[in-house]
C-alpha positions in Angstrom: -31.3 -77.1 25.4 -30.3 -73.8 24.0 -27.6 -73.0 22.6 -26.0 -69.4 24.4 -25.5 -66.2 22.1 -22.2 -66.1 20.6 -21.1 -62.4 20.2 -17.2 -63.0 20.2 -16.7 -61.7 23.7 -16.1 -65.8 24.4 -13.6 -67.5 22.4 -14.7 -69.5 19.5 -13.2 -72.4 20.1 -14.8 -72.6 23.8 -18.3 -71.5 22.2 -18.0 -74.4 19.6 -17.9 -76.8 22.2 -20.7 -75.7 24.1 -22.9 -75.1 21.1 -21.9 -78.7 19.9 -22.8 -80.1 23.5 -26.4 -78.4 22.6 -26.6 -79.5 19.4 -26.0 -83.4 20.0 -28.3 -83.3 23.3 -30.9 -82.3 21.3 -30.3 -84.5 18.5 -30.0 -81.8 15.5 -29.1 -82.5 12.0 -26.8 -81.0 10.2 -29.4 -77.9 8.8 -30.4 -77.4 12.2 -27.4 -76.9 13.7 -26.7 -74.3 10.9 -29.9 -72.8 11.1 -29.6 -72.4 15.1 -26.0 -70.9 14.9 -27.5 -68.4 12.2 -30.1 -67.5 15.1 -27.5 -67.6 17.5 -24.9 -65.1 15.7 -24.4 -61.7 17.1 -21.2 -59.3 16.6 -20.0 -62.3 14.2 -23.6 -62.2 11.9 -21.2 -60.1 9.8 -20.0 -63.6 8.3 -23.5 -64.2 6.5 -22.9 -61.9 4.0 -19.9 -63.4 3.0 -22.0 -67.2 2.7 -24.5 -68.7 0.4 -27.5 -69.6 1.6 -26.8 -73.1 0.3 -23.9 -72.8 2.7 -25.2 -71.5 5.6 -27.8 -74.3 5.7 -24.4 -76.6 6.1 -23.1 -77.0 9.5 -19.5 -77.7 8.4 -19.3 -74.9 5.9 -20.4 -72.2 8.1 -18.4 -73.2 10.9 -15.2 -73.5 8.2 -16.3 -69.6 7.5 -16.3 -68.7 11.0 -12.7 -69.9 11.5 -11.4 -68.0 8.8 
């Protein structure tokens, strides 16, 4: 399964959940479910230039970033 776009015209929260839903039917790690939320980043991509690389390759961190 793929994971939608997210470019903040749905509410985070509500995109979390259906990214999530993605993520565990397909069985990704940690990494990829960081790497495929980079990929999937539109109007909010601005929040990469605030993140390490180190953590956007965590899951966790990037998503703590996002809900800044």
């Amino acid at each position: 399964m793929k994971p939608p776009q997210f470019d903040a015209t749905t509410a985070w929260n509500v995109y979390r959940r259906q990214f999530e839903a993605a993520a565990n039917a397909n069985g990704w790690s940690s990494t990829e479910k960081a790497t495929a939320l980079t990929l999937a980043l539109r109007d909010a991509a601005a929040i990469l230039q605030r993140t390490s690389t180190e953590e956007q390759e965590v899951y966790e961190q990037l998503v703590g970033h996002l809900e800044m």
